[in-house]
LUMMAR-569698 format. One line per 8 residues: number of its first residue (from 0); for each residue x negated, y negated, z negated of N, C-alpha, C. Coordinates in steps of 0.001 Angstrom, whole numbers, plus 524288, in hexadecimal, padded with zeros to 5 digits. Layout:
NUM> X/Y/Z/X/Y/Z/X/Y/Z ~ ...;
This chain:
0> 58499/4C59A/7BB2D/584AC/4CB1B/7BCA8/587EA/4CE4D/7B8D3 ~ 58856/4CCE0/7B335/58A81/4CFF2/7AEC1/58EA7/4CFDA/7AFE6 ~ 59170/4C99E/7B0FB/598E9/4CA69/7B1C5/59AE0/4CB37/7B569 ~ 59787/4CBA8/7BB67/59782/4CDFC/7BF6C/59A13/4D319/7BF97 ~ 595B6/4D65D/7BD34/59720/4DD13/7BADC/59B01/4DBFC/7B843 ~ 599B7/4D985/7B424/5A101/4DB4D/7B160/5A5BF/4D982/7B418 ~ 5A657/4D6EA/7B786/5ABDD/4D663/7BB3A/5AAF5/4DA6A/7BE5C ~ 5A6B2/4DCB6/7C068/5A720/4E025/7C47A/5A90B/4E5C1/7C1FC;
8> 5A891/4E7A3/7BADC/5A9B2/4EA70/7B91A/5B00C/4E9C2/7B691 ~ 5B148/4E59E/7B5C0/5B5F8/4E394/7B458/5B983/4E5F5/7B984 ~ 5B873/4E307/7BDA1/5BBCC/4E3D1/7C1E7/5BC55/4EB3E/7C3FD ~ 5B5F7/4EC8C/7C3FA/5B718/4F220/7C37D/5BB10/4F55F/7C032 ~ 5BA30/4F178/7BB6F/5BDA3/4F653/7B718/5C3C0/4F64C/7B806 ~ 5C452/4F068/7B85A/5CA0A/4EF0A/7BB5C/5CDDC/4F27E/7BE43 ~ 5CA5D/4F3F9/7C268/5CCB0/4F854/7C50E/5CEC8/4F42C/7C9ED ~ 5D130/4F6CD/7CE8E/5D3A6/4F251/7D2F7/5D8FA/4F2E9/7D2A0;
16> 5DD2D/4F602/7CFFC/5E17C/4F62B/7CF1F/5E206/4F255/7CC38 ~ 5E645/4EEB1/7CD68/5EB79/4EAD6/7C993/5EB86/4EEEA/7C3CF ~ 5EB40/4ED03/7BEA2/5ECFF/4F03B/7BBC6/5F449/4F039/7BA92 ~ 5F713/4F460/7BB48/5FC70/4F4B0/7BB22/5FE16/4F01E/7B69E ~ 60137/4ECC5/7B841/6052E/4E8B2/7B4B6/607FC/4EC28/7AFFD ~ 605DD/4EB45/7AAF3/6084B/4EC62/7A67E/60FC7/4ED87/7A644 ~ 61190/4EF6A/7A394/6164B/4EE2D/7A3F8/61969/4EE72/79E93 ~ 61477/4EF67/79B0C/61513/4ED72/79716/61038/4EE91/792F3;
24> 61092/4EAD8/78EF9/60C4D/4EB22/78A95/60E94/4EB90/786A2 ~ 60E1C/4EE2E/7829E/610B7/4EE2D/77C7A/60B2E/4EBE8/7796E ~ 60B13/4E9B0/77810/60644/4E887/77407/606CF/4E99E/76F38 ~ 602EE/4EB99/769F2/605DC/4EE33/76501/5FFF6/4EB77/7621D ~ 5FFDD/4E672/760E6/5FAC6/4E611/75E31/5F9BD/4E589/75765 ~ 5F615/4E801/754C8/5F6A8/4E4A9/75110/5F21E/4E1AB/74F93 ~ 5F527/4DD3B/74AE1/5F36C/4D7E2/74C39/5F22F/4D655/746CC ~ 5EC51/4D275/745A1/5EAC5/4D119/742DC/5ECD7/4CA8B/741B8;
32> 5EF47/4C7A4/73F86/5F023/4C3AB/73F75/5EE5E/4BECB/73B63 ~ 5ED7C/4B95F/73D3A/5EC56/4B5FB/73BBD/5EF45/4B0BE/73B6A ~ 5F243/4AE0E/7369B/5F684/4A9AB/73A07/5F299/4A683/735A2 ~ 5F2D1/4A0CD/73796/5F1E7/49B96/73450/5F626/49728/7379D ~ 5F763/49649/73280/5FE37/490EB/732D5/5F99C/48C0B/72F9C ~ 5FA15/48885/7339A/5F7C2/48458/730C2/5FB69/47E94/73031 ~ 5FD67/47A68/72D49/60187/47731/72D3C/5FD2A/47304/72CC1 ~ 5FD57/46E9E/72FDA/5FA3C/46A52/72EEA/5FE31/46517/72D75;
40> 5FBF0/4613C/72C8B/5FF1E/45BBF/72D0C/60548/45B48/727B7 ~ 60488/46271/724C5/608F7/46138/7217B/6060D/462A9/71C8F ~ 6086E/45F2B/7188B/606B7/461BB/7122E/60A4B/464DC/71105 ~ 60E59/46781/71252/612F0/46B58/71278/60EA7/471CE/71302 ~ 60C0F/4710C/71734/60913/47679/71686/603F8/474AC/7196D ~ 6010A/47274/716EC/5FBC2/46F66/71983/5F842/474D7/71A05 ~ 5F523/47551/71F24/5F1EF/4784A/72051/5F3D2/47D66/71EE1 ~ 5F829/47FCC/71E8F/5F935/485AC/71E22/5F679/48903/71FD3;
48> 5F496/48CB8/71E4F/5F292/492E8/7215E/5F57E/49640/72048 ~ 5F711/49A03/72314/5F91B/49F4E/72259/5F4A2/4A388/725BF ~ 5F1DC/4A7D4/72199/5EE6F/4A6F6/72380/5EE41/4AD36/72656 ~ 5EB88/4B036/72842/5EB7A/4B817/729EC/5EFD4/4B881/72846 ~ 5F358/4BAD4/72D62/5F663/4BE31/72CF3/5F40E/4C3C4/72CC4 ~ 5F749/4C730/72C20/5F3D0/4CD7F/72BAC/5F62C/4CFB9/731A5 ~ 5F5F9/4D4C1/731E1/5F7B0/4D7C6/73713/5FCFC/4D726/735DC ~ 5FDE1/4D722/73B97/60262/4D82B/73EE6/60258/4DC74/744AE;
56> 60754/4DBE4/74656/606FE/4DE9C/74C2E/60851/4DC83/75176 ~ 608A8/4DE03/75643/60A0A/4D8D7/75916/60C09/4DDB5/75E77 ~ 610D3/4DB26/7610F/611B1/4DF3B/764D2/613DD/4DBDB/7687D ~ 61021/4DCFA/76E2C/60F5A/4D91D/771F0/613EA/4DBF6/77609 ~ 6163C/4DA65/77910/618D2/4DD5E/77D24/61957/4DB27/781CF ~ 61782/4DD46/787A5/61730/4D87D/78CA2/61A43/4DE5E/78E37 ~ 6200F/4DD68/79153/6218E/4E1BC/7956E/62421/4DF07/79A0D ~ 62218/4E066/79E58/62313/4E0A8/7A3B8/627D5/4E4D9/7A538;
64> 62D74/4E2B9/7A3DF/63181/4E6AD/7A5FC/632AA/4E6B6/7AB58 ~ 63107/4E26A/7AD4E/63255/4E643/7B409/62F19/4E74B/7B73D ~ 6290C/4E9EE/7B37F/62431/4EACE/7B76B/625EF/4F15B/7B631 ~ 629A2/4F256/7B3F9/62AB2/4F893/7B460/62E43/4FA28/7BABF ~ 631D2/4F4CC/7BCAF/635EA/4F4A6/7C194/630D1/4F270/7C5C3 ~ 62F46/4EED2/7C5A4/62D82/4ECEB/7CAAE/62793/4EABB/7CA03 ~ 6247E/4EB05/7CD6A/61DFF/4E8BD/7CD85/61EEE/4E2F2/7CFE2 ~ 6212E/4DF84/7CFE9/620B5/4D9B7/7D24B/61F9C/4D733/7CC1C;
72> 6212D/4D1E0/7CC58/6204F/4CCCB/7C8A2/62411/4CD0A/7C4BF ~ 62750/4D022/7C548/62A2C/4D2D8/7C15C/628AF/4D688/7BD58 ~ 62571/4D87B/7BE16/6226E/4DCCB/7BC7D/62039/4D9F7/7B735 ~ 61F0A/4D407/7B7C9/619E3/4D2A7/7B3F7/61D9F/4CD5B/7B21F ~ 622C3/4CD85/7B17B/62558/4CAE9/7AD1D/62698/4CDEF/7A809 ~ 625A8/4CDE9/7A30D/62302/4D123/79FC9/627E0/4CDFA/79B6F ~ 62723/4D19C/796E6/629C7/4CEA0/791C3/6285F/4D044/78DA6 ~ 62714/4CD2C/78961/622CA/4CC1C/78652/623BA/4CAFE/78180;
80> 620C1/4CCF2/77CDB/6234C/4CD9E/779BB/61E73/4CE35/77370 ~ 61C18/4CB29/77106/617F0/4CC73/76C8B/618A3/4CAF2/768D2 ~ 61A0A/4CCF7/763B7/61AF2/4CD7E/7609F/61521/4CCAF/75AF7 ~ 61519/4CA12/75831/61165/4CB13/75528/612CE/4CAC9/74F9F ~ 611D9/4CE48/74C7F/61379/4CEC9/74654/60FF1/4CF45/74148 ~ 60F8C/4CCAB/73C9B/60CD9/4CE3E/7381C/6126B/4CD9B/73515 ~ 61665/4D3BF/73442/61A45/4D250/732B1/61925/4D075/72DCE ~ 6154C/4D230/72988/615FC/4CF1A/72269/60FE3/4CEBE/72212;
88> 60DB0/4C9F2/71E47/60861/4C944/71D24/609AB/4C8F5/718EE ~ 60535/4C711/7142C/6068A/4C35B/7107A/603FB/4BE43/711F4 ~ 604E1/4BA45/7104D/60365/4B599/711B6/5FFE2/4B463/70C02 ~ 5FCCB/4B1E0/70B57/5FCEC/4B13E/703F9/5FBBD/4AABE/7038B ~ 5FD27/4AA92/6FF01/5FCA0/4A36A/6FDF1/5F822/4A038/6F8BE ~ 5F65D/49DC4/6F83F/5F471/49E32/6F3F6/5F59E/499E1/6F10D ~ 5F9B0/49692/6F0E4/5FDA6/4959B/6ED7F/5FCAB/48EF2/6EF0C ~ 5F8DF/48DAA/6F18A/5F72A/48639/6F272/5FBDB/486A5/6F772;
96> 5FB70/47F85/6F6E9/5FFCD/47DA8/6FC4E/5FDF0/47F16/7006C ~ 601FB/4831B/7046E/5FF0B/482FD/7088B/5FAA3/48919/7086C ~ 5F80A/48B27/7056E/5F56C/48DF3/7047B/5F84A/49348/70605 ~ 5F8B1/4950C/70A86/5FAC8/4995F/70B70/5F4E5/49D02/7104C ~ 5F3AB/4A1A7/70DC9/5EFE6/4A352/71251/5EFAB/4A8F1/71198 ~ 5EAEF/4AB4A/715A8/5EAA6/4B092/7158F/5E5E3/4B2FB/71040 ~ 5E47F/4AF73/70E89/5E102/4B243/709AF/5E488/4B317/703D4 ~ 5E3CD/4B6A1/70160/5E56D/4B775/6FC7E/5E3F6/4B692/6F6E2;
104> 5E5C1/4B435/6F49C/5E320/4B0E4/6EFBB/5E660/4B527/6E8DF ~ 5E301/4B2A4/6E558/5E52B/4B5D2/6DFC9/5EB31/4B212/6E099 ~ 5EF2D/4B47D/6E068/5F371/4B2D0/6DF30/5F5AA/4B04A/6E42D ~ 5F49D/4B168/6E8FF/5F7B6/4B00D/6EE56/5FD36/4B363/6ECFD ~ 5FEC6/4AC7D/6EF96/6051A/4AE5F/6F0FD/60644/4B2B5/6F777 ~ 60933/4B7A7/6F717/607F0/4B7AA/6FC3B/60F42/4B6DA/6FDD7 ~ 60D7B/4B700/70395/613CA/4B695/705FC/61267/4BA39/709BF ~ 617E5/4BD0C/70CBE/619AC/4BFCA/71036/618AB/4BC60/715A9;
112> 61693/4BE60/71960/61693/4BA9E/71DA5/6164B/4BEDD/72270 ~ 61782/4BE38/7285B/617E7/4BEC0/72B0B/61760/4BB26/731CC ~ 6171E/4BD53/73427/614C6/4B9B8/73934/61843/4BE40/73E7D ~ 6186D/4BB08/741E4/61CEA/4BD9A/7479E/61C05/4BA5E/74AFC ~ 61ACE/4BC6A/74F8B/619BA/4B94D/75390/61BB6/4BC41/7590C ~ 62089/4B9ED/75C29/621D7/4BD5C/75FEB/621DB/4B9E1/7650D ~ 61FE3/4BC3A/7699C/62042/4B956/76E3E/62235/4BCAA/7718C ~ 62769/4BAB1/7755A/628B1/4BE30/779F7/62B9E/4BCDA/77DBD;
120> 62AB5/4BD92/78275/62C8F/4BB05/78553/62C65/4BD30/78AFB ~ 62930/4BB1A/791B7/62985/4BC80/79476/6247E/4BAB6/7964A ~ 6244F/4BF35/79970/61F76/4BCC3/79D61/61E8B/4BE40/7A3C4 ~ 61B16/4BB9E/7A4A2/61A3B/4BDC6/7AB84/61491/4BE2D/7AC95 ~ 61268/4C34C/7ADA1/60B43/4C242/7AF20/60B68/4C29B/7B495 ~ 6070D/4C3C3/7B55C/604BB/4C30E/7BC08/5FEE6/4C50A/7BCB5 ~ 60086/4CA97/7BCBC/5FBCC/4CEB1/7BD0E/5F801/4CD91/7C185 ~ 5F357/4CD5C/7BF3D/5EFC4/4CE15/7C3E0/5EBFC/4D328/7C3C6;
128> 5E74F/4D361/7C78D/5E498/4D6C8/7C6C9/5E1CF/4D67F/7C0B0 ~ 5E057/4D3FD/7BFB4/5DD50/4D2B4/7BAEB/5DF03/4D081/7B4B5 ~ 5E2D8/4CE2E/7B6FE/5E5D8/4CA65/7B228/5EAB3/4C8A6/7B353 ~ 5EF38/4C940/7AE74/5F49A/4C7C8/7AD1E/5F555/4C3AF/7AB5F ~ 5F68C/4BE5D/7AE0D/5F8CC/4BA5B/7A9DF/5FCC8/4BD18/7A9D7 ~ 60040/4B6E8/7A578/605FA/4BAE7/7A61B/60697/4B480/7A264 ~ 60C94/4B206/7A44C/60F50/4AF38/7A173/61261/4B12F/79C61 ~ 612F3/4AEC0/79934/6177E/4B10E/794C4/61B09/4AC14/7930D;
136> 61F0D/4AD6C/791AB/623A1/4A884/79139/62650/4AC19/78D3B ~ 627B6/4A971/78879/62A2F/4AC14/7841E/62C74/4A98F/78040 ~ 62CA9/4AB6B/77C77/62CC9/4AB1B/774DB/627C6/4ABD6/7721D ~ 627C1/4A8D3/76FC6/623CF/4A97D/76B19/626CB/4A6EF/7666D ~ 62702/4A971/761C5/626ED/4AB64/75D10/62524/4AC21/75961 ~ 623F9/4A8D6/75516/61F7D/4AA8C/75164/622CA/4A850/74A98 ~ 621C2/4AEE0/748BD/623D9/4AE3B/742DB/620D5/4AC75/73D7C ~ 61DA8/4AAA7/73B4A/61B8F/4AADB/734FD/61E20/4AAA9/7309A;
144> 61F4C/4AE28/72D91/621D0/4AE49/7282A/61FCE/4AF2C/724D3 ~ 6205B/4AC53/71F04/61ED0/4AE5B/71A6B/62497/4AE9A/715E1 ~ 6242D/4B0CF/71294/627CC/4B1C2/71019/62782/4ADEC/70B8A ~ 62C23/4AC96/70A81/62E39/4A75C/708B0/62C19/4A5DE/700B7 ~ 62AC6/4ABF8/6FFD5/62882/4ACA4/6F94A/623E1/4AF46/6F9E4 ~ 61EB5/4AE78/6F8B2/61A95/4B47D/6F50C/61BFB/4B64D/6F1F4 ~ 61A81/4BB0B/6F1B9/61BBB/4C1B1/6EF70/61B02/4BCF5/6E930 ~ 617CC/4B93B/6E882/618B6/4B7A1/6E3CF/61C36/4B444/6E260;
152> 6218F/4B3C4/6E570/624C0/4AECD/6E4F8/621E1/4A908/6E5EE ~ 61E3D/4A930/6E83D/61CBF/4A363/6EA0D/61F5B/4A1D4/6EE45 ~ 620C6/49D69/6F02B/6230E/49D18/6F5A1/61FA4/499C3/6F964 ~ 621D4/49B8D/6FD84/61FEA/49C91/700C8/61D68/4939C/70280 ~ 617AE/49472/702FF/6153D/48E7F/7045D/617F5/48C47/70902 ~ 61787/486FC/7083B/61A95/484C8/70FB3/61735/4867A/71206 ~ 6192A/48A1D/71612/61707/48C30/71A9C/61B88/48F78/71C83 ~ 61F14/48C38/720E2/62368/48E65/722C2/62210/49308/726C0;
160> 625F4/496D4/7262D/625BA/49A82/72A4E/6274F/499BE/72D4B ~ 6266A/49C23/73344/6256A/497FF/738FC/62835/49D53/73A19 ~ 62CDD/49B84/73EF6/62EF4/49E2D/74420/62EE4/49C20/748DA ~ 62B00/49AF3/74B57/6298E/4973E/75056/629ED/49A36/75554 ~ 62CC7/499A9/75824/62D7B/49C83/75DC1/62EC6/495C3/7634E ~ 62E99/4997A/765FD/62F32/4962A/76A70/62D89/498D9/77186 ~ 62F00/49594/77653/62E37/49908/77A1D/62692/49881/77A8A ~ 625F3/49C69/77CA7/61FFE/49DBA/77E05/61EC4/49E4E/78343;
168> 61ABC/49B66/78661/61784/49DAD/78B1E/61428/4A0C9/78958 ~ 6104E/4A288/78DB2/60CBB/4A3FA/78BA2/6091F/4A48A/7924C ~ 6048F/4A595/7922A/60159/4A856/79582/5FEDC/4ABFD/794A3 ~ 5FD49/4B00E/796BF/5F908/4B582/795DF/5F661/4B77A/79A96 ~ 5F187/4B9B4/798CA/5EF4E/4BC29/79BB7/5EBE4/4C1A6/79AE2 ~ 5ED25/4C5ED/79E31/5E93C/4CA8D/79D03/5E6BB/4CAAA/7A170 ~ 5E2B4/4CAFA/79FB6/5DEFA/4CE36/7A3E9/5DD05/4D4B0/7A4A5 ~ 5E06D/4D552/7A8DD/5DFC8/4DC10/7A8EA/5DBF4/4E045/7A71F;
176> 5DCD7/4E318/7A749/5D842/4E7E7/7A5A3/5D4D9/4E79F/7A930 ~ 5CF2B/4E64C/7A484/5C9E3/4E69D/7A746/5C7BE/4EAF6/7A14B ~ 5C4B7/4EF88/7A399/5C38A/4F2B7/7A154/5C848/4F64C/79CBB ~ 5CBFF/4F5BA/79C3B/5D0A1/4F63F/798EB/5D151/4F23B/7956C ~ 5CF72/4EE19/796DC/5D07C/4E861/7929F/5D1D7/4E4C8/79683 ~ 5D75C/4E3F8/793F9/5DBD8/4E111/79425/5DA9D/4DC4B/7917D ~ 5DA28/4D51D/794E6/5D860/4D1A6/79077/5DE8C/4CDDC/79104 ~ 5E141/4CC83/78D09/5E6FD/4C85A/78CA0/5E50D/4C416/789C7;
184> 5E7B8/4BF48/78B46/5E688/4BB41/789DF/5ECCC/4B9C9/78AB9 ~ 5F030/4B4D4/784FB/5F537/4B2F7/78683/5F552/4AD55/782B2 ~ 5F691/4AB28/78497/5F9B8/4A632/781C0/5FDFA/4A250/78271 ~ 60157/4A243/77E6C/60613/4A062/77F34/60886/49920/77C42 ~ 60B86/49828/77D59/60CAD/4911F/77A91/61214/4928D/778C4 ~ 613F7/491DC/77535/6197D/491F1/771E0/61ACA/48CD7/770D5 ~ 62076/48A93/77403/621A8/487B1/770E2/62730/48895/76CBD ~ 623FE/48639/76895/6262E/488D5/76320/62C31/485E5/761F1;
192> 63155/4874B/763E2/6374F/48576/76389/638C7/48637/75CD7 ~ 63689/489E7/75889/63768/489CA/75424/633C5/48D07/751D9 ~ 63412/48A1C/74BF4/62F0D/48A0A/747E3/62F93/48D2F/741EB ~ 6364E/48E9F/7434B/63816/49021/73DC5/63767/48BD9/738BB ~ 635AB/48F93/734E6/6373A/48C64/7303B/63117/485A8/72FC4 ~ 62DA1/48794/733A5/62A0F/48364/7330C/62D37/47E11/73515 ~ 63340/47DEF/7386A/63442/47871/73A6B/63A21/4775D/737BB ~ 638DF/47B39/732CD/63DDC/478AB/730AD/63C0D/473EF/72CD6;
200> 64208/4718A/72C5C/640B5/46D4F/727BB/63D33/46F0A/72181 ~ 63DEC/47295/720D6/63AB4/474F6/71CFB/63516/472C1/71CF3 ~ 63269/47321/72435/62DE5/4721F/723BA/62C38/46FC9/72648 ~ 62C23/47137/72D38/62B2C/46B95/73102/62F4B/46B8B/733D9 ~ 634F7/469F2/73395/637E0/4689F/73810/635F6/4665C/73C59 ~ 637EB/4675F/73FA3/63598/465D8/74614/63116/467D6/74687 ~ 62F10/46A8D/74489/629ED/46D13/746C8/62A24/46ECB/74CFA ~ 627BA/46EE9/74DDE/62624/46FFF/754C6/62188/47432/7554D;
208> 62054/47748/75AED/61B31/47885/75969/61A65/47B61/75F39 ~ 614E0/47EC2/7612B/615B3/48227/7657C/6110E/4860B/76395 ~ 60FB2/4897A/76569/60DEF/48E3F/763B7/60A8D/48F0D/7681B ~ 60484/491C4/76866/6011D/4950E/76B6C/5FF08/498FE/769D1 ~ 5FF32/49DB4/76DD3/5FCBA/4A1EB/76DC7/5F99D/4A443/77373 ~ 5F4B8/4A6A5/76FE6/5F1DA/4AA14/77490/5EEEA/4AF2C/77263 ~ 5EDED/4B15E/775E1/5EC82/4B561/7745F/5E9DF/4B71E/7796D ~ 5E4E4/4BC91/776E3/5E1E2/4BF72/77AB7/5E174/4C5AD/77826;
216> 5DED6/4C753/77C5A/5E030/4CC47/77AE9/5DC34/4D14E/77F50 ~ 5DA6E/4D673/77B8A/5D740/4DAA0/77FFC/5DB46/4DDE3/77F9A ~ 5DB2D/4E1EF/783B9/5DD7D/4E72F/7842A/5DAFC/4EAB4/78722 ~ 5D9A8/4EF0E/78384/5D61E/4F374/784CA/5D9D9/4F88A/788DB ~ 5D9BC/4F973/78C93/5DDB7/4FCD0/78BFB/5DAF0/50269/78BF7 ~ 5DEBD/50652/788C0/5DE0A/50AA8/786C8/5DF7D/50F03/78B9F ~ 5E4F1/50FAF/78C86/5E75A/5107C/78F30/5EA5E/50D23/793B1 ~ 5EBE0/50FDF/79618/5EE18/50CEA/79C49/5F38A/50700/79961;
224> 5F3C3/50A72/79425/5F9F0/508E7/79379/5F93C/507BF/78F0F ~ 5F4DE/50496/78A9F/5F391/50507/78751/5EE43/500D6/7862E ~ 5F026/4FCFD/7838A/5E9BB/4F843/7833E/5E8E9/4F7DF/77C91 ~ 5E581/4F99B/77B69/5E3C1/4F6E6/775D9/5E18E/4F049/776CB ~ 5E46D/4EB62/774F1/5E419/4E77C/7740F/5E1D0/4E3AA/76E74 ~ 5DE0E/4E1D6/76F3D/5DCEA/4DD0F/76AF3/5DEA6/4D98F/76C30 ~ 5E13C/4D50C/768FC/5E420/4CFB9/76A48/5E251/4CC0D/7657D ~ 5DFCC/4C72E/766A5/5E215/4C2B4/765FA/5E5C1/4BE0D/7662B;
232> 5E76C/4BC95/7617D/5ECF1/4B7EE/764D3/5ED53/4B4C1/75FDE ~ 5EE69/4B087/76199/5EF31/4AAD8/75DF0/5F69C/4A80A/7610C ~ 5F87D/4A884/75B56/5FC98/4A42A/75D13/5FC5B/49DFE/758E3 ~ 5FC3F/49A55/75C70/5FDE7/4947A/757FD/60291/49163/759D0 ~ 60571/492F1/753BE/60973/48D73/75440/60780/48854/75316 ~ 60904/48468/754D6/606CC/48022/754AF/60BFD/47BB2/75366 ~ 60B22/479BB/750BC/6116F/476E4/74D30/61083/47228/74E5E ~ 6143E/46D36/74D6D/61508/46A1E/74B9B/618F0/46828/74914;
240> 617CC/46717/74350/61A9D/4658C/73F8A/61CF7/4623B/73D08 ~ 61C38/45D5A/74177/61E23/45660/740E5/61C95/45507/73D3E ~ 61B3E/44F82/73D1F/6179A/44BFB/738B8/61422/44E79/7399D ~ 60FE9/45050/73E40/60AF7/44FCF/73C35/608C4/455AA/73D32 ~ 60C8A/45828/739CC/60A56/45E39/737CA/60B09/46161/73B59 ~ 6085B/464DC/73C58/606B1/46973/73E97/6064C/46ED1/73E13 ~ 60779/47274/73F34/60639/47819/73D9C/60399/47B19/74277 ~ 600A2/48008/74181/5FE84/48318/74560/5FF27/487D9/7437B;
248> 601DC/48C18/7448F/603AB/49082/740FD/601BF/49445/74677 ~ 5FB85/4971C/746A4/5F7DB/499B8/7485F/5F841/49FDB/74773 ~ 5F875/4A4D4/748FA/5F77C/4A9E5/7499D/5F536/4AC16/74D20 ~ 5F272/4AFA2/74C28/5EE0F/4B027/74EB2/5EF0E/4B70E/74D62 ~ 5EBCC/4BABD/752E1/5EBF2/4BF75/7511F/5E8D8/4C3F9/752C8 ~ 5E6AA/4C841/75269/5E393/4CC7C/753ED/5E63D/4CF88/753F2 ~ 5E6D3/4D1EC/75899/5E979/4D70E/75914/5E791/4DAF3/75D46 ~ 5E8E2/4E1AA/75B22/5E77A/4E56C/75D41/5EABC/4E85D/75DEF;
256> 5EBD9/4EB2D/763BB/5EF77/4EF2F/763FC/5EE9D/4F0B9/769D8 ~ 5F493/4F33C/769E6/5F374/4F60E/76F9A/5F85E/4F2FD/77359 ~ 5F813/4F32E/7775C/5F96F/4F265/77D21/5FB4F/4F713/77FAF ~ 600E4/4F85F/77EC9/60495/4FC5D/78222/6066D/4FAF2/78875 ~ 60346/4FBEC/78B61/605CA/4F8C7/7912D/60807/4FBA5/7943A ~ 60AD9/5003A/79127/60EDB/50545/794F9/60CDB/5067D/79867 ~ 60FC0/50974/79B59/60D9F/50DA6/79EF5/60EC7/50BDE/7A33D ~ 60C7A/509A4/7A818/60DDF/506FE/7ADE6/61194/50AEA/7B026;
């Protein structure tokens, strides 16, 4: 009888109108971040952590340019575009092999570090009364840097900085406004074409690897044209490093902001 009523109040609140097809979203969140790089199978950088990143910002963009000309299947080919940044951290070290993390010790080395992660590409949904899948086909992109000395002239532990990109699918889904909450759910597979400085001879030539991400997400809306959003999202690269060894270089993130979806 309880979930009875609540679909019968759900569907009430709904309303019987289609809600109008977006024609665009700006997303502006900011973002709490978490990365761990772990290296297995090598004594070169056995069990690495890199550990809390601090804030960053993240700016999502889905636009529908020809749902402004025409209402057909055209309307809901979209182009896409998210961006995520912690442009400088410190990283700190505490001077053992390998010993690189997010806690701070008497006499940590620290380093300059940074993290970038960009995905963009294309997509196509398929609005219903209730819920949007929507395909995505793209780029994905993902930067980690630390700077090559600490502020104390120590240099920098093996732990290469990574430029890993490659093409991306993806799938998603929202489910429309029930009460002004907006619920998204997405996840995507990368396969990873380059690794930067982790597949040079320096450290693992021939490295190989492919990448996953997903993510979920609420949206409150405020205004007609206007959603305050909470987000969760996890991306993992997933390596292989020949002979054996392995890497999993993990970020993870919390973020809050708002949802600009213009004016219909």
């Amino acid at each position: 009888m309880t979930w009875a009523l609540i679909s019968v109040l759900l569907a009430a609140g709904a309303g019987q109108d289609p809600p109008p097809r977006d024609k665009l979203r700006l997303g502006i969140d900011y973002r709490w971040w978490g990365r761990d790089l772990q290296f297995r199978g090598t004594a070169r950088a056995q069990d690495t952590s890199v550990g809390t990143s601090p804030t960053g910002a993240t700016l999502d963009v889905q636009w529908f340019p020809a749902s402004y000309f025409v209402d057909d299947r055209g309307a809901d080919v979209g182009i896409t575009m998210r961006i995520d940044m912690a442009p400088q951290f410190i990283v700190t070290s505490d001077g053992r092999a390998g010993g690189v993390g997010s806690s701070v010790s008497e006499g940590a080395s620290k380093f300059i570090g940074s993290v970038m992660q960009l995905r963009t590409g294309m997509m196509f949904r398929v609005p219903t009364r209730y819920a949007e899948p929507a395909v995505h086909a793209g780029f994905h992109a993902f930067e980690a840097t630390m700077s090559a000395s600490a502020s104390d002239g120590t240099v920098r532990p093996a732990i290469p900085n990574v430029s890993m990109q490659g093409p991306r699918l993806g799938l998603s889904l929202r489910l429309l406004e029930f009460w002004r909450i907006t619920f998204d759910i997405a996840a995507g597979a990368t396969w990873l074409m380059g690794l930067g400085e982790i597949s040079t001879a320096r450290f693992f030539p021939g490295a190989k690897g492919s990448a996953f991400d997903a993510k979920i997400g609420l949206a409150f809306r405020t205004w007609r044209w206007l959603d305050v959003r909470l987000g969760v999202d996890v991306s993992v690269h997933a390596l292989d490093l020949g002979n054996g060894a392995t890497a999993t270089d993990a970020f993870y993130g919390l973020s809050l902001g708002i949802v600009f979806k213009g004016i219909p």
